[in-house]
C-alpha positions in Angstrom: -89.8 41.4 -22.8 -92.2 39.4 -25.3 -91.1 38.5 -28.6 -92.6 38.0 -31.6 -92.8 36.6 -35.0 -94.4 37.8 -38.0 -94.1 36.6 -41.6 -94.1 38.7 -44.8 -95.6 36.9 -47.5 -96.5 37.8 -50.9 -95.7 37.4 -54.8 -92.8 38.1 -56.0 -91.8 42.3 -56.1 -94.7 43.8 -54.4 -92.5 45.4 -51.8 -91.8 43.0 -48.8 -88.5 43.6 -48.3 -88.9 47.3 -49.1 -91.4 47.2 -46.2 -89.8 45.8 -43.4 -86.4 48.3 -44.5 -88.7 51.2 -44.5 -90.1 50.1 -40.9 -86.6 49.1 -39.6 -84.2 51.8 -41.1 -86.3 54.2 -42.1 -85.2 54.1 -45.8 -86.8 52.7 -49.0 -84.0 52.2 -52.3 -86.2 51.5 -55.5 -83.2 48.8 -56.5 -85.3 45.8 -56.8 -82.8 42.5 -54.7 -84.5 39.1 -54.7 -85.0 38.1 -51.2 -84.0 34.2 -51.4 -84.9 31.9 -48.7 -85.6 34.3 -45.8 -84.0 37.7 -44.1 -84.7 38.1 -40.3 -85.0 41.4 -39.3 -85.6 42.7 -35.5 -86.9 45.7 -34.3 -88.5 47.1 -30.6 -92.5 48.7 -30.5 -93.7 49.8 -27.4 -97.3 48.9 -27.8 -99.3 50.1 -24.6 -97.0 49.5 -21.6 -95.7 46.6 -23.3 -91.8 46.2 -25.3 -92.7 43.8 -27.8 -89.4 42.8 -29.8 -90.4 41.6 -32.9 -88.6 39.6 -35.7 -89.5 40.4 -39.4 -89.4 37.0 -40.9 -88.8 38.5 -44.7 -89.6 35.4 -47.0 -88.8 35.3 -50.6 -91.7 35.8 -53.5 -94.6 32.6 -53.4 -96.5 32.5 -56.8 -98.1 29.7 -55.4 -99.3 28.3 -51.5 -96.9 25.5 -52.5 -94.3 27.9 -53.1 -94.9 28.9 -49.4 -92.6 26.8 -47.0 -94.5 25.8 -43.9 -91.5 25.5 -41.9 -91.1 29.1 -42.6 -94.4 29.6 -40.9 -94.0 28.1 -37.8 -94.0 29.9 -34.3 -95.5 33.1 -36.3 -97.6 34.9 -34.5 -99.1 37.0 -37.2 -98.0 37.5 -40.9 -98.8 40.3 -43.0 -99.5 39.6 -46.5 -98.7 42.1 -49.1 -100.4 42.8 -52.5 -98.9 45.4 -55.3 -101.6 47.7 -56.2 -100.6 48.0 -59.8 -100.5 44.1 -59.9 -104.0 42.8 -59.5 -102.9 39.2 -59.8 -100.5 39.9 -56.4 -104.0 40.1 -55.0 -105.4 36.7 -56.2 -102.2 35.1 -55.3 -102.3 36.9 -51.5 -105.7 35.0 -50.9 -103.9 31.6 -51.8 -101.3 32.5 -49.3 -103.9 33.3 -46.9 -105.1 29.8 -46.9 -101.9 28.3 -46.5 -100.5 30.3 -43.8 -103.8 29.6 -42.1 -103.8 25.8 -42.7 -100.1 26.6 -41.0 -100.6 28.7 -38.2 -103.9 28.5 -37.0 -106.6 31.4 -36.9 -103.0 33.9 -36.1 -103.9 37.6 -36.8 -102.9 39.2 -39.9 -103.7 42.5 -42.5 -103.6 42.9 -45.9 -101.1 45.5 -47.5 -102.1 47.2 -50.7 -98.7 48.4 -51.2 -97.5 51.3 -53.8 -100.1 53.2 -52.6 -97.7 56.1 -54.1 -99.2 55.1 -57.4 -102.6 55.2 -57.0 -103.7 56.0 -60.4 -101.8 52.9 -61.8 -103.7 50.6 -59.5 -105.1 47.6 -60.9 -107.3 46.5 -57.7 -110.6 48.7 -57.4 -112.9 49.2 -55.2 -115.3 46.2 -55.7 -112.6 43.5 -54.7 -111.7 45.8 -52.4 -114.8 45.4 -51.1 -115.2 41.2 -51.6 -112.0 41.5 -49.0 -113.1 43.9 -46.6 -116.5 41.2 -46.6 -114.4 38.8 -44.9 -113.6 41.4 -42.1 -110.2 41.8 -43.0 -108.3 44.3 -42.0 -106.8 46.2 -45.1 -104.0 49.3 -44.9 -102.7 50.8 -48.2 -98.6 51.5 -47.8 -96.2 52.8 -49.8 -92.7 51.8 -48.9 -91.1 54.6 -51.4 -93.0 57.3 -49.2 -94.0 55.9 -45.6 -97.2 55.7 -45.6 -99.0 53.5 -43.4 -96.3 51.3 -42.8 -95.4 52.5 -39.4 -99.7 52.0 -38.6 -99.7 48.2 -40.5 -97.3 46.9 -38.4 -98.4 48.4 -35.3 -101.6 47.5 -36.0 -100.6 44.0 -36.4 -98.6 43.7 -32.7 -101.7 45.3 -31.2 -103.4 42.5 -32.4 -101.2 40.1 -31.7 -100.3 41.7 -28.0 -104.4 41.3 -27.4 -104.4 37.4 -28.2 -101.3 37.1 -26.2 -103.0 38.6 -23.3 -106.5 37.3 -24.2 
């Protein structure tokens, strides 16, 4: 069985934790808890042929890349870095977080999460830096943790991705 690890990094409140619990349990709580320091969750996808157990490395809210703890990081073999879409400065500060985690890790694959996709017309991030992103070739999936959608395809998007750089 292969194991691996992927980080959840973002600002502060833009649904981490709700992310990972809505892809492990199958529930979403709109009580808002402060993740501090880091919650490891674990949880089996068959990708292809392939069990792949992977552990949800849930770290707590970075404002800044120096809020990011490298030895967090380390042994990740992707991360998925979540923006709030009614937030647009969760955006800016998931591009600094980028850079760090790749300083970190390496060229490790990753997506970007435009969570709260439930609340589209609140959204703050339009279609033009949506765009500016997407230039990079980055892979971008809107999820809503309150409803389910696209969290179930973000993360097994991610372990494909992973799984082909493994076997690559």
């Amino acid at each position: 069985m292969i194991q691996k690890k992927i980080c959840m990094l973002g600002s502060f409140a833009v649904g981490k934790t709700s992310l990972v619990r809505r892809f492990v349990e199958s529930i979403y709580t709109d009580k808002y808890h402060t993740t501090v320091g880091v919650k490891v969750d674990k949880k089996v996808l068959n990708v292809g042929e392939q069990e792949t157990t992977l552990l949800l490395w849930d770290l707590e809210g970075a404002e800044t890349e120096y809020d990011l703890r490298k030895s967090y990081l380390r042994g990740a073999a992707g991360y998925l870095l979540v923006a709030d879409g009614t937030r647009k400065d969760t955006l800016y500060r998931a591009l600094s977080l980028q850079l760090r985690a790749e300083e970190t890790l390496g060229p490790v694959p990753f997506l970007l999460l435009l969570n709260k996709s439930d609340l589209t017309d609140m959204w703050e991030i339009d279609a033009r830096e949506r765009a500016a992103i997407e230039q990079k070739n980055w892979k971008i999936i809107d999820t809503s943790a309150k409803t389910g959608h696209g969290v179930e395809d973000a993360f097994r998007s991610l372990t494909e991705k992973m799984m082909e750089k493994h076997n690559g």
